[in-house]
mmCIF file of the N, C-alpha and C atoms, coordinates in Angstrom:
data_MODEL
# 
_entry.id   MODEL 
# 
loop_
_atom_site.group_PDB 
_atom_site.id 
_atom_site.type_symbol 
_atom_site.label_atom_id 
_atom_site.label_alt_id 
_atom_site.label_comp_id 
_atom_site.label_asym_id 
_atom_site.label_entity_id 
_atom_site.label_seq_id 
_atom_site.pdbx_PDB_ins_code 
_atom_site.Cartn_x 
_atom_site.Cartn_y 
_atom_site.Cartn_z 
_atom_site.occupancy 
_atom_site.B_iso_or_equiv 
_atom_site.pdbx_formal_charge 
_atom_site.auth_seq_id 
_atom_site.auth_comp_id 
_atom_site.auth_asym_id 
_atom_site.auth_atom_id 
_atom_site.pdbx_PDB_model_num 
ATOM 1   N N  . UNK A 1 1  ? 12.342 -33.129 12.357 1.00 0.00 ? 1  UNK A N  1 
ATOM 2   C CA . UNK A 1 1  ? 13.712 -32.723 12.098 1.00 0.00 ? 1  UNK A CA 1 
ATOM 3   C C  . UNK A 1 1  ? 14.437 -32.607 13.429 1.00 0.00 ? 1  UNK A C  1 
ATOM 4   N N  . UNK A 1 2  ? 15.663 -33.375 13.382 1.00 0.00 ? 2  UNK A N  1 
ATOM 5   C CA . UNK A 1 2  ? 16.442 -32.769 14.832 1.00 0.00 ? 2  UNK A CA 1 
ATOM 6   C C  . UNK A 1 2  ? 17.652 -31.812 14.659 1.00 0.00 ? 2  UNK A C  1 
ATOM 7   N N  . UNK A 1 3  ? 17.469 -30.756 15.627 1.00 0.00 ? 3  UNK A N  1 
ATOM 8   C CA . UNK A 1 3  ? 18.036 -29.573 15.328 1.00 0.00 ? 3  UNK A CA 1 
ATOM 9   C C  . UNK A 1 3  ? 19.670 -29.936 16.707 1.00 0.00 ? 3  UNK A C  1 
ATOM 10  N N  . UNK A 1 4  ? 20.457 -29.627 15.984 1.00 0.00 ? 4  UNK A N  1 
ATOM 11  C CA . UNK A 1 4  ? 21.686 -29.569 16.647 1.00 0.00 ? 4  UNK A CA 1 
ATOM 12  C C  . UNK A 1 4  ? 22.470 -28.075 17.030 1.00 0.00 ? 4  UNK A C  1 
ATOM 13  N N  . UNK A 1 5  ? 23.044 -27.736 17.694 1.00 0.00 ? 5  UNK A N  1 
ATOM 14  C CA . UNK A 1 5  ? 23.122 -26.536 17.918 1.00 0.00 ? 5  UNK A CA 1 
ATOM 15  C C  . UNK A 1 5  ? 24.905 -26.502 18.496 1.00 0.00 ? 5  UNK A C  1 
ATOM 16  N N  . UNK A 1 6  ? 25.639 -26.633 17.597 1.00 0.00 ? 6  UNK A N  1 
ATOM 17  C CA . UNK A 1 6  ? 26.727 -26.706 17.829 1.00 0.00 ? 6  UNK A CA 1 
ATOM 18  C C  . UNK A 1 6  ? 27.720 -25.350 17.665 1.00 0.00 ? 6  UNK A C  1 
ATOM 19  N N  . UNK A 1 7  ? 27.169 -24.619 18.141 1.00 0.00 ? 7  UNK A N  1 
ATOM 20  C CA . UNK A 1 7  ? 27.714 -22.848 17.994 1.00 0.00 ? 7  UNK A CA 1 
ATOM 21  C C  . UNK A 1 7  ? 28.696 -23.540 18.841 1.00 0.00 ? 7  UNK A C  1 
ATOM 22  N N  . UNK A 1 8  ? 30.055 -22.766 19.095 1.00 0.00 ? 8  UNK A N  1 
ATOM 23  C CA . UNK A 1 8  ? 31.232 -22.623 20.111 1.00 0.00 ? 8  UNK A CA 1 
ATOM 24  C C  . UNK A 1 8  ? 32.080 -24.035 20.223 1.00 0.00 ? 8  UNK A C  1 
ATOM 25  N N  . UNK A 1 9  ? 31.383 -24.534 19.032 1.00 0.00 ? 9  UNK A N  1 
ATOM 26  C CA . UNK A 1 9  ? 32.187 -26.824 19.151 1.00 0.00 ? 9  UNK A CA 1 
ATOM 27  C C  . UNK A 1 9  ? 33.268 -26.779 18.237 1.00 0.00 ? 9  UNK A C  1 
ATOM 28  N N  . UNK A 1 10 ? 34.375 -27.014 18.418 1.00 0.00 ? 10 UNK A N  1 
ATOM 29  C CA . UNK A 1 10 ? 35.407 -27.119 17.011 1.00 0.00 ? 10 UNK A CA 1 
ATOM 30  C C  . UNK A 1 10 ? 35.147 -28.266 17.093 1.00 0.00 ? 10 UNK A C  1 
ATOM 31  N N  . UNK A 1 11 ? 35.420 -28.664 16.047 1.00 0.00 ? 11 UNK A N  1 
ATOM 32  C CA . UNK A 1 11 ? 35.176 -29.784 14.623 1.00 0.00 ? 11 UNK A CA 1 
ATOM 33  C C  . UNK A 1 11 ? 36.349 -30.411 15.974 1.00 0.00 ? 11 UNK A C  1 
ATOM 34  N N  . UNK A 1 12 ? 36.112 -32.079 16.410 1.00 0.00 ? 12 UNK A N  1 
ATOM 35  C CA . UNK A 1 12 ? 35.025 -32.720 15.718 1.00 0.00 ? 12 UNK A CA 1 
ATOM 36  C C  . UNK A 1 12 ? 33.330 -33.070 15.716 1.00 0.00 ? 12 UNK A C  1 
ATOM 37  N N  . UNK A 1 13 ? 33.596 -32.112 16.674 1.00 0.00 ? 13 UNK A N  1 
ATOM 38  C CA . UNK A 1 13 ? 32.012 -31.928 17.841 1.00 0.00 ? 13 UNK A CA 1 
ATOM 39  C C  . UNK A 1 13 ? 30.787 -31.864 16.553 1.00 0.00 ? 13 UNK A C  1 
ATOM 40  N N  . UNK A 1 14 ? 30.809 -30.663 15.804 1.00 0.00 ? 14 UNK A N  1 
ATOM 41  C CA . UNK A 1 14 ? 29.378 -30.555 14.974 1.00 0.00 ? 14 UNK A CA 1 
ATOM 42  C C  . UNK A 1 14 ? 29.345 -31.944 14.357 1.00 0.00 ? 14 UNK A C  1 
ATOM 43  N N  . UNK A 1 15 ? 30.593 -31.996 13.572 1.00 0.00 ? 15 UNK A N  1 
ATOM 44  C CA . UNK A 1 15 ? 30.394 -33.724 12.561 1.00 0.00 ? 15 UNK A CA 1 
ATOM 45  C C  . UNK A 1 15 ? 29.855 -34.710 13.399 1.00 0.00 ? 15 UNK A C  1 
ATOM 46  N N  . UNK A 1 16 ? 30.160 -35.018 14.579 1.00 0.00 ? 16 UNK A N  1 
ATOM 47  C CA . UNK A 1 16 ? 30.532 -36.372 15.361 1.00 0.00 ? 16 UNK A CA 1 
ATOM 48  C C  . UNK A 1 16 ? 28.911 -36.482 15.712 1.00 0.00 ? 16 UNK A C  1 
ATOM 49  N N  . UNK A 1 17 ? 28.126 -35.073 16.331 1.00 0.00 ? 17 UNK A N  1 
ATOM 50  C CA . UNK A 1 17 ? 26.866 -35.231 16.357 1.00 0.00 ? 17 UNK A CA 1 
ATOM 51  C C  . UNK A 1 17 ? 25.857 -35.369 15.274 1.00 0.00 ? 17 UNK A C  1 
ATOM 52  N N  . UNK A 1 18 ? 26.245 -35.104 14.340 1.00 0.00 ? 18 UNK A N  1 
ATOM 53  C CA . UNK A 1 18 ? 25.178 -35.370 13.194 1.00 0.00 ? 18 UNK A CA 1 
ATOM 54  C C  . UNK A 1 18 ? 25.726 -36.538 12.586 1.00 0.00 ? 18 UNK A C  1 
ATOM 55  N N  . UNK A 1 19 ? 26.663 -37.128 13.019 1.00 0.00 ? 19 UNK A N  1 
ATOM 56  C CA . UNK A 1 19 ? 26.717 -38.972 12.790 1.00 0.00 ? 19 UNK A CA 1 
ATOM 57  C C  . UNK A 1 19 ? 25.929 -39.739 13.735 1.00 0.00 ? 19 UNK A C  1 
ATOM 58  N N  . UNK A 1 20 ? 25.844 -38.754 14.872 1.00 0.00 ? 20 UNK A N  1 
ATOM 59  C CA . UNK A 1 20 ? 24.865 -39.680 15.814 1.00 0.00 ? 20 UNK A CA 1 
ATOM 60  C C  . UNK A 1 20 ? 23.566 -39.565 15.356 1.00 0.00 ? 20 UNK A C  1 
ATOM 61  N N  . UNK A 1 21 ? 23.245 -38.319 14.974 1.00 0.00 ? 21 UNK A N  1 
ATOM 62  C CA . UNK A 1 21 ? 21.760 -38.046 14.711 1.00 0.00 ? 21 UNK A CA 1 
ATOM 63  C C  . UNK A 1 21 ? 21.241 -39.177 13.757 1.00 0.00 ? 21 UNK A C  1 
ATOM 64  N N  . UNK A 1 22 ? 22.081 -39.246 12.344 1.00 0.00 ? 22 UNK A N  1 
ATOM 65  C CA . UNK A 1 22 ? 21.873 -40.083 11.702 1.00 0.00 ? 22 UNK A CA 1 
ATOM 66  C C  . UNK A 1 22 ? 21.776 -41.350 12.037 1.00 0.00 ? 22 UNK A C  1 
ATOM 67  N N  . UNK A 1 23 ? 23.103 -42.411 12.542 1.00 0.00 ? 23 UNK A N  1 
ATOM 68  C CA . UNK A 1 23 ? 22.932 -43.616 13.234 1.00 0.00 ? 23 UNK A CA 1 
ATOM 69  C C  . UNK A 1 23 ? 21.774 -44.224 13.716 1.00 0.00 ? 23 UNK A C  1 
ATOM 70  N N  . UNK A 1 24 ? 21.213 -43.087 14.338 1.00 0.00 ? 24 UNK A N  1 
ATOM 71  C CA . UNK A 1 24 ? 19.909 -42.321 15.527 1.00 0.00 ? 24 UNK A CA 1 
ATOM 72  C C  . UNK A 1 24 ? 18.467 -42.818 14.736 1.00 0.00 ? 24 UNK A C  1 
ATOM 73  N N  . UNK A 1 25 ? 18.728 -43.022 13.219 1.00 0.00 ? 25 UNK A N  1 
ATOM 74  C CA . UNK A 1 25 ? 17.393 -43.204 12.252 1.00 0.00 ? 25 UNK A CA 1 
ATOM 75  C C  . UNK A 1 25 ? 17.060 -41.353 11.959 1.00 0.00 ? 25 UNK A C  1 
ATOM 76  N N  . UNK A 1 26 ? 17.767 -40.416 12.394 1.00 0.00 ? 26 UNK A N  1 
ATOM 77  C CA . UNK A 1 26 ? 17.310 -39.228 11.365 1.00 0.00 ? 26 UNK A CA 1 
ATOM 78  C C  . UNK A 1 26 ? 17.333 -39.238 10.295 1.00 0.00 ? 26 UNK A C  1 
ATOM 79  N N  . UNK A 1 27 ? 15.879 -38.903 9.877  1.00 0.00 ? 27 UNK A N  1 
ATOM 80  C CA . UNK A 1 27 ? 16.452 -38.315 8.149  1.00 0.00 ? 27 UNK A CA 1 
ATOM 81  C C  . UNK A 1 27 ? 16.544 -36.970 7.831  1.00 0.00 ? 27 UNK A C  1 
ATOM 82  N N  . UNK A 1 28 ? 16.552 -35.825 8.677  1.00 0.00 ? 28 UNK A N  1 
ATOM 83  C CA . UNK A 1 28 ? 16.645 -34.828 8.531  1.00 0.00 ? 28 UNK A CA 1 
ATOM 84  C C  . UNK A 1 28 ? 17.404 -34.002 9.747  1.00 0.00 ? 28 UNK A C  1 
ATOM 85  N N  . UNK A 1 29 ? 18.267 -33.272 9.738  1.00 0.00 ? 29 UNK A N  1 
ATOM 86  C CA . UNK A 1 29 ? 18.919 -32.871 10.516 1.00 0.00 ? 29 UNK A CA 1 
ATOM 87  C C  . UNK A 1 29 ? 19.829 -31.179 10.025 1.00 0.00 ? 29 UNK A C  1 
ATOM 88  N N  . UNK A 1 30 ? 19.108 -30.599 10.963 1.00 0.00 ? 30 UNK A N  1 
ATOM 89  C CA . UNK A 1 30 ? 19.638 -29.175 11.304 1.00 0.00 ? 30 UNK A CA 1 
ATOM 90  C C  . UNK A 1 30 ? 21.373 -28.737 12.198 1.00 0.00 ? 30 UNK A C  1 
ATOM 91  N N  . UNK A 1 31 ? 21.945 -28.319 11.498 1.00 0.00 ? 31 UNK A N  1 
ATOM 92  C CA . UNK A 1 31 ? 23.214 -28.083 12.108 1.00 0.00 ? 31 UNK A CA 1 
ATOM 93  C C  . UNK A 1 31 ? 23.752 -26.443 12.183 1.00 0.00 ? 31 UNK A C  1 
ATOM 94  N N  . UNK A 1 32 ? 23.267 -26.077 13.453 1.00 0.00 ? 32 UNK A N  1 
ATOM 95  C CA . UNK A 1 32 ? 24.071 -24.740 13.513 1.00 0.00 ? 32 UNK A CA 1 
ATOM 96  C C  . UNK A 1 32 ? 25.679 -24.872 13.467 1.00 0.00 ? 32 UNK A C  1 
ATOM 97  N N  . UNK A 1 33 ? 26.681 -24.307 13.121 1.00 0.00 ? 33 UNK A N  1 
ATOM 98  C CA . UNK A 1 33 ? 27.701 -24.338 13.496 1.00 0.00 ? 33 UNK A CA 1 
ATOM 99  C C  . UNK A 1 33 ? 28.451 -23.632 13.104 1.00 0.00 ? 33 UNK A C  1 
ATOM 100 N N  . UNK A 1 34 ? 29.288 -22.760 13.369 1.00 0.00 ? 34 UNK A N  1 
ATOM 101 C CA . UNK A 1 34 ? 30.578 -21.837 13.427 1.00 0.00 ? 34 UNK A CA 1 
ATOM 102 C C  . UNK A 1 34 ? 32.152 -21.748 13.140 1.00 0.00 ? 34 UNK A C  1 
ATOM 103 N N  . UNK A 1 35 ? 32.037 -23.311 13.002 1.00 0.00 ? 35 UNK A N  1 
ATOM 104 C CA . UNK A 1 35 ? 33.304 -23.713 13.038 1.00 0.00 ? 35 UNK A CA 1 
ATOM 105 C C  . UNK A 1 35 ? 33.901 -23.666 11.483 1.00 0.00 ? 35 UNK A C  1 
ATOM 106 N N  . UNK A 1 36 ? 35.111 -22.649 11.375 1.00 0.00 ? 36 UNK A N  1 
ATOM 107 C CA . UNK A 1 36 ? 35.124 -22.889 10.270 1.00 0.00 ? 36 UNK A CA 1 
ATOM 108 C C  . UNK A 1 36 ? 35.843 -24.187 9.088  1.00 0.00 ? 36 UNK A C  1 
ATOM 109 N N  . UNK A 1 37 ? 35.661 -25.139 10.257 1.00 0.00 ? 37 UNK A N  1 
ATOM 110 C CA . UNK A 1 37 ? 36.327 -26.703 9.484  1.00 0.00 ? 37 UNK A CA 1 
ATOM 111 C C  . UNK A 1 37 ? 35.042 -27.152 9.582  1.00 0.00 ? 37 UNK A C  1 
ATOM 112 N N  . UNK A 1 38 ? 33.924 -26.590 10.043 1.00 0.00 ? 38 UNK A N  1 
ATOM 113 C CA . UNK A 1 38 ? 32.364 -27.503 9.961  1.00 0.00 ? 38 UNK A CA 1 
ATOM 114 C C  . UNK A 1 38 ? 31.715 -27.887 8.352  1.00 0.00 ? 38 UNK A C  1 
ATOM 115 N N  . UNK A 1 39 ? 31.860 -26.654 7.805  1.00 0.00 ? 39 UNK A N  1 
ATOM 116 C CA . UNK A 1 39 ? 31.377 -27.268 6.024  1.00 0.00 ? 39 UNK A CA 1 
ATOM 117 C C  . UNK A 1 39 ? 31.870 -28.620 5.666  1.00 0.00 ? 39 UNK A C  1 
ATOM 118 N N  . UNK A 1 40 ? 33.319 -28.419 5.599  1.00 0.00 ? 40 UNK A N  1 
ATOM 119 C CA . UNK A 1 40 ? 33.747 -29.806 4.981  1.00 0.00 ? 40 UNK A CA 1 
ATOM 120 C C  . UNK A 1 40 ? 34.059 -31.083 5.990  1.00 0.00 ? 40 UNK A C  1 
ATOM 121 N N  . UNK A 1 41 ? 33.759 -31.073 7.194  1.00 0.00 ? 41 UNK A N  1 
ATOM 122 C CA . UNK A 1 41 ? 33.537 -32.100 8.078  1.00 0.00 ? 41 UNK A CA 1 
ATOM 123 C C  . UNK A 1 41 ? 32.043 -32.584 7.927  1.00 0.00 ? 41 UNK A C  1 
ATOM 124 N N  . UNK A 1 42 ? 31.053 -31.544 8.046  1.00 0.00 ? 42 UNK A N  1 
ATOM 125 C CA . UNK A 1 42 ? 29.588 -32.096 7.971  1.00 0.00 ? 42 UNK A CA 1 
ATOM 126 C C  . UNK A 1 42 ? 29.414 -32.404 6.678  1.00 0.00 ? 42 UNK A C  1 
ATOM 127 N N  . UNK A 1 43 ? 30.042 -32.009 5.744  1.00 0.00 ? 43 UNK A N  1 
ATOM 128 C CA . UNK A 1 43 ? 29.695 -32.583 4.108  1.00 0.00 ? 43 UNK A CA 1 
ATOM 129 C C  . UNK A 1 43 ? 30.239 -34.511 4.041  1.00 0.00 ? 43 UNK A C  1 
ATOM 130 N N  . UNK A 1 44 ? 31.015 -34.340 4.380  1.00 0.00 ? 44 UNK A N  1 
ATOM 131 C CA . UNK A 1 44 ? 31.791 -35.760 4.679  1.00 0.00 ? 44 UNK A CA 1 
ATOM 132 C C  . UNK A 1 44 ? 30.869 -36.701 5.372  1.00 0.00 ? 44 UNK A C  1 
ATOM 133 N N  . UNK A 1 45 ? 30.639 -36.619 6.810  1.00 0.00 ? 45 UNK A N  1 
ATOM 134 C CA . UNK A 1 45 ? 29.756 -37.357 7.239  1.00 0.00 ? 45 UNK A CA 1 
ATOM 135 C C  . UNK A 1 45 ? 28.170 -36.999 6.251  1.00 0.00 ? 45 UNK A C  1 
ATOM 136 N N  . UNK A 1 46 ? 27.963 -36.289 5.730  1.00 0.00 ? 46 UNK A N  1 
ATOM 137 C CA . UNK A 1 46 ? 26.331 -36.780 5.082  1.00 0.00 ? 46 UNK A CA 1 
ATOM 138 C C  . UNK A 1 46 ? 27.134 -37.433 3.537  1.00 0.00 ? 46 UNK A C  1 
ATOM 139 N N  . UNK A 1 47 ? 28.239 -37.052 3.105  1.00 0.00 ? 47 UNK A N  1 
ATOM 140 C CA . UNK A 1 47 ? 28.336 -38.200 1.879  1.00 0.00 ? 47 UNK A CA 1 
ATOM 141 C C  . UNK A 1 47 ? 28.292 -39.721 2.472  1.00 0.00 ? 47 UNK A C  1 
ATOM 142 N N  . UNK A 1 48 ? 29.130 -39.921 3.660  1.00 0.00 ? 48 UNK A N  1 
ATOM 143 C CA . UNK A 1 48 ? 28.994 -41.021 4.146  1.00 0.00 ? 48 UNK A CA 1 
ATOM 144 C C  . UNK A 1 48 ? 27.786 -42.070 4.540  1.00 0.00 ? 48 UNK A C  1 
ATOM 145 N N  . UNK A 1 49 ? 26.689 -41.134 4.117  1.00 0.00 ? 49 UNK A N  1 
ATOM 146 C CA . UNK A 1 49 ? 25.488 -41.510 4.797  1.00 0.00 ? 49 UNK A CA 1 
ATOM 147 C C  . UNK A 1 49 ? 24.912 -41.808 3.815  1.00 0.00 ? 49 UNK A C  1 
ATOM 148 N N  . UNK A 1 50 ? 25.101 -40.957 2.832  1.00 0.00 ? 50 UNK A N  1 
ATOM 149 C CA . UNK A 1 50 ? 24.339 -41.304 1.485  1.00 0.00 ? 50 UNK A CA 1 
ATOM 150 C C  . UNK A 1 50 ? 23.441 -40.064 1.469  1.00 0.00 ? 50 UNK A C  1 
ATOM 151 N N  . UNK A 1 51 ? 23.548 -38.726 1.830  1.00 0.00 ? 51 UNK A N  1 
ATOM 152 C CA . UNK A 1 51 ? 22.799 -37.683 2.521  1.00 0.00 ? 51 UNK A CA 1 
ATOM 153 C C  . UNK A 1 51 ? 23.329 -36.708 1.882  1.00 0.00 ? 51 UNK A C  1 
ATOM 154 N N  . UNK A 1 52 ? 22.069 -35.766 1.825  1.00 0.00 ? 52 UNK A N  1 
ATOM 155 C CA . UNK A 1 52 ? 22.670 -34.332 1.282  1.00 0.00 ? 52 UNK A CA 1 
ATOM 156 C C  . UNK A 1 52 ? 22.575 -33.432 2.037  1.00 0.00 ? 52 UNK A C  1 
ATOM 157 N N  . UNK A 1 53 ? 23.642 -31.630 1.479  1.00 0.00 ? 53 UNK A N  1 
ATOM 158 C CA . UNK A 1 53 ? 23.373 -31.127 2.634  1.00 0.00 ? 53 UNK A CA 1 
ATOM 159 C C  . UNK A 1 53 ? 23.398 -29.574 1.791  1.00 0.00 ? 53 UNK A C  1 
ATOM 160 N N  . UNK A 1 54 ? 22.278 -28.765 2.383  1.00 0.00 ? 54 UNK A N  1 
ATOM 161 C CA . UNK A 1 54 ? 22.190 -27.394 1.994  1.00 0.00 ? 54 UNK A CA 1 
ATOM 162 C C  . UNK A 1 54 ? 22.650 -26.141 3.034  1.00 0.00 ? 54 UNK A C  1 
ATOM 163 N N  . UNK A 1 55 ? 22.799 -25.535 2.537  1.00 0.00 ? 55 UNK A N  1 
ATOM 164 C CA . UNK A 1 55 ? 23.604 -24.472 3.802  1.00 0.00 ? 55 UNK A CA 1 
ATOM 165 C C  . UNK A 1 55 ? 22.492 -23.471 3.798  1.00 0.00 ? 55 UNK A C  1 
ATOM 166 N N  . UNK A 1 56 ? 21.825 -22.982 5.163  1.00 0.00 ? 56 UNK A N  1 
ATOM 167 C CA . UNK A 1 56 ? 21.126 -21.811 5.218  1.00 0.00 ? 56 UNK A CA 1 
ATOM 168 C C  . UNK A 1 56 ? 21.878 -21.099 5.835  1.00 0.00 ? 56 UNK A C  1 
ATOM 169 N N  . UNK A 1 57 ? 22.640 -19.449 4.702  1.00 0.00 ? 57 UNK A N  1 
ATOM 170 C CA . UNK A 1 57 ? 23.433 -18.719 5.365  1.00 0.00 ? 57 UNK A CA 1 
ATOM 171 C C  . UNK A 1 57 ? 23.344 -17.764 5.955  1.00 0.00 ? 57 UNK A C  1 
ATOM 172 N N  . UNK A 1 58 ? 24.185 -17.506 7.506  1.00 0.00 ? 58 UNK A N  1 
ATOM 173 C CA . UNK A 1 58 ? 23.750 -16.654 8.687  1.00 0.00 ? 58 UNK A CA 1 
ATOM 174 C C  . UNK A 1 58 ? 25.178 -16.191 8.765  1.00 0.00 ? 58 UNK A C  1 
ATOM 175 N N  . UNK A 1 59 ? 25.683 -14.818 8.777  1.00 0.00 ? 59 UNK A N  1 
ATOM 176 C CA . UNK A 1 59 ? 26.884 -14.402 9.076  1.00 0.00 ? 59 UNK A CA 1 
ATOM 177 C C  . UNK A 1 59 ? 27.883 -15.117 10.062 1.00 0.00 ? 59 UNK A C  1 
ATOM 178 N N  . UNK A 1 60 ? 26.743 -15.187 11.107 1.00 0.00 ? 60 UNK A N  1 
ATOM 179 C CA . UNK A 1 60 ? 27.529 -15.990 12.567 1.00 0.00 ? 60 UNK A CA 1 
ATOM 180 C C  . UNK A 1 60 ? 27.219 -16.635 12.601 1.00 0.00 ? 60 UNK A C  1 
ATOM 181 N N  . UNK A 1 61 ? 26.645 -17.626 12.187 1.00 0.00 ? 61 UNK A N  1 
ATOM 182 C CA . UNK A 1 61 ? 26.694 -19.309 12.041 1.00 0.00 ? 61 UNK A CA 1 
ATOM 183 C C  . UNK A 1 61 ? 25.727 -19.646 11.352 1.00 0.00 ? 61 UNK A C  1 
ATOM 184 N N  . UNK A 1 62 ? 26.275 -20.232 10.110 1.00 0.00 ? 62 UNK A N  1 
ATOM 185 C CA . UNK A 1 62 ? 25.174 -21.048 9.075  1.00 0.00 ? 62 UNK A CA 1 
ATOM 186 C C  . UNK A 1 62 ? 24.592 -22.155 9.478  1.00 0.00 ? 62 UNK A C  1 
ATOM 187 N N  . UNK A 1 63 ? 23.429 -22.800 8.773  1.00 0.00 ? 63 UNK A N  1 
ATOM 188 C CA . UNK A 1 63 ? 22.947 -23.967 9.312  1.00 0.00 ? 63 UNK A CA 1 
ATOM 189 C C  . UNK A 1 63 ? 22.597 -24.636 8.370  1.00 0.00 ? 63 UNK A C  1 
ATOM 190 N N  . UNK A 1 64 ? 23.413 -25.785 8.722  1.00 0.00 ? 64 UNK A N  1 
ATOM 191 C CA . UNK A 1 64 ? 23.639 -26.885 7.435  1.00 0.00 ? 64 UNK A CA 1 
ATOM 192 C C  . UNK A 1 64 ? 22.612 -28.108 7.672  1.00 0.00 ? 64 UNK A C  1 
ATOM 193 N N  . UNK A 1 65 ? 21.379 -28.149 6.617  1.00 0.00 ? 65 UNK A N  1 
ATOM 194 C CA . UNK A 1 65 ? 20.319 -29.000 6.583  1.00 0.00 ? 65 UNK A CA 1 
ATOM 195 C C  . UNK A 1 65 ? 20.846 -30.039 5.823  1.00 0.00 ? 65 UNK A C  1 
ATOM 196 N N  . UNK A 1 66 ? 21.369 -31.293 6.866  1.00 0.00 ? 66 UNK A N  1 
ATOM 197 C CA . UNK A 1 66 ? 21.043 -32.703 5.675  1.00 0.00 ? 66 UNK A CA 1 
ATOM 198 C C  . UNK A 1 66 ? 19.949 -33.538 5.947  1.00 0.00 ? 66 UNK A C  1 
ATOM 199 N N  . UNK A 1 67 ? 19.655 -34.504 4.722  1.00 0.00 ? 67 UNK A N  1 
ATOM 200 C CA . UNK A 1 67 ? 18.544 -34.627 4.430  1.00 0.00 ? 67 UNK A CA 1 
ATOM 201 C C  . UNK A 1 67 ? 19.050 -36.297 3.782  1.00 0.00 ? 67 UNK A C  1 
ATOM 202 N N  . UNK A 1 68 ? 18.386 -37.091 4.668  1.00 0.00 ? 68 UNK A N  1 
ATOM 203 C CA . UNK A 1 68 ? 19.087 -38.498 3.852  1.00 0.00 ? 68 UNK A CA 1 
ATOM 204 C C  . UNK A 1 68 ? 18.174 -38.767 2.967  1.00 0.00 ? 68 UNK A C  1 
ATOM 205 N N  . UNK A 1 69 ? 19.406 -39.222 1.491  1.00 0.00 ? 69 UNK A N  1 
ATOM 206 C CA . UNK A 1 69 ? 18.595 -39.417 0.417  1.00 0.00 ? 69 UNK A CA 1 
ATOM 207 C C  . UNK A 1 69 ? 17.595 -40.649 0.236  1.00 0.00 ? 69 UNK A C  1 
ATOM 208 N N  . UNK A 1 70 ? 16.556 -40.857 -0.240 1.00 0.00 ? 70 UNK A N  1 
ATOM 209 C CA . UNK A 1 70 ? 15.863 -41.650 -0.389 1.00 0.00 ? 70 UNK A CA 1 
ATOM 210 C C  . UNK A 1 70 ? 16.398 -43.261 -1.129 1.00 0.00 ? 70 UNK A C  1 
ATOM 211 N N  . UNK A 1 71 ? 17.435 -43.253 -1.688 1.00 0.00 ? 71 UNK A N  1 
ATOM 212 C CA . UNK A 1 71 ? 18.294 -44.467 -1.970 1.00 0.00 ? 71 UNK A CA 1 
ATOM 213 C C  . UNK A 1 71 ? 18.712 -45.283 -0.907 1.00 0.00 ? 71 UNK A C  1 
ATOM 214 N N  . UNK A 1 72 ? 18.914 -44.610 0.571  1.00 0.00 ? 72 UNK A N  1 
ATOM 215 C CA . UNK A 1 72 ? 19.377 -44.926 1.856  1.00 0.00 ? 72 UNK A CA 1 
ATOM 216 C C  . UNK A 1 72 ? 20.828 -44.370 1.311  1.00 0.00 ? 72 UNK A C  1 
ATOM 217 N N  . UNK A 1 73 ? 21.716 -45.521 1.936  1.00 0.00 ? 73 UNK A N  1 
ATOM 218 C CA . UNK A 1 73 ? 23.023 -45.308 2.099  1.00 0.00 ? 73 UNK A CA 1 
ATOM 219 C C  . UNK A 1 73 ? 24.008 -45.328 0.708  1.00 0.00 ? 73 UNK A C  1 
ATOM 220 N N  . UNK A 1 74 ? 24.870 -44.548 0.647  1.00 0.00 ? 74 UNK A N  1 
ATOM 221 C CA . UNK A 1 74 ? 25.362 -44.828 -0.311 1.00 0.00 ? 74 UNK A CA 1 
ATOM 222 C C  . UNK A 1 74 ? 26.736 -45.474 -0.208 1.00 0.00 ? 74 UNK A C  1 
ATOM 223 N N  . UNK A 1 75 ? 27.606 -45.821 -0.755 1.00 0.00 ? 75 UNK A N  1 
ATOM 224 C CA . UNK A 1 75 ? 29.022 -46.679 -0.448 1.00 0.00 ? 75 UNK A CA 1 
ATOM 225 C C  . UNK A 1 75 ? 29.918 -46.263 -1.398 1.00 0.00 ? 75 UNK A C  1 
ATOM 226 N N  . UNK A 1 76 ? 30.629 -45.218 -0.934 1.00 0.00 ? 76 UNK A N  1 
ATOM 227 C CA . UNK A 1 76 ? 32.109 -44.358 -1.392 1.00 0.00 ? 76 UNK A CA 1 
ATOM 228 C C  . UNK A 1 76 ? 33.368 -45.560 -2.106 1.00 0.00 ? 76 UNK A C  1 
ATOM 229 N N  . UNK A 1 77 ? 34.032 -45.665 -2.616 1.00 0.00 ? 77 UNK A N  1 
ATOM 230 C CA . UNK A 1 77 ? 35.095 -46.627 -2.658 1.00 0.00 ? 77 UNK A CA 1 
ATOM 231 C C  . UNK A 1 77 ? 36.279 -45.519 -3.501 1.00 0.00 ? 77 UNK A C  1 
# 
């Protein structure tokens, strides 16, 4: 799993790295982040991926596990 640690990043920083992670061949990826535009920025990039994503919640910064789905990619239209 690669763990990202994007405490103190406004958006677009957390998203932009867990597009790399992915690109990267991750299939699993840890996202601390704080930001409160990070939910629906990191949800976006893992729909884009074809990826899901669960939130483990921490007062001061949750950490959003996606997990690419086993279909691979999926294609939005």
């Amino acid at each position: 799993m690669v763990r990202i640690d994007a405490r103190g990043m406004r958006c677009p920083w957390p998203a932009m790295r867990l597009a790399r992670a992915l690109r990267d061949g991750a299939d699993r990826v840890a996202v601390m982040a704080d930001d409160p535009a990070a939910p629906a920025e990191i949800a976006a990039v893992a729909a884009a991926a074809g990826a899901e994503v669960s939130i483990i919640p921490d007062p001061i910064a949750p950490t959003f596990v996606v997990t690419r789905t086993p279909d691979g990619n999926i294609v939005f239209t």
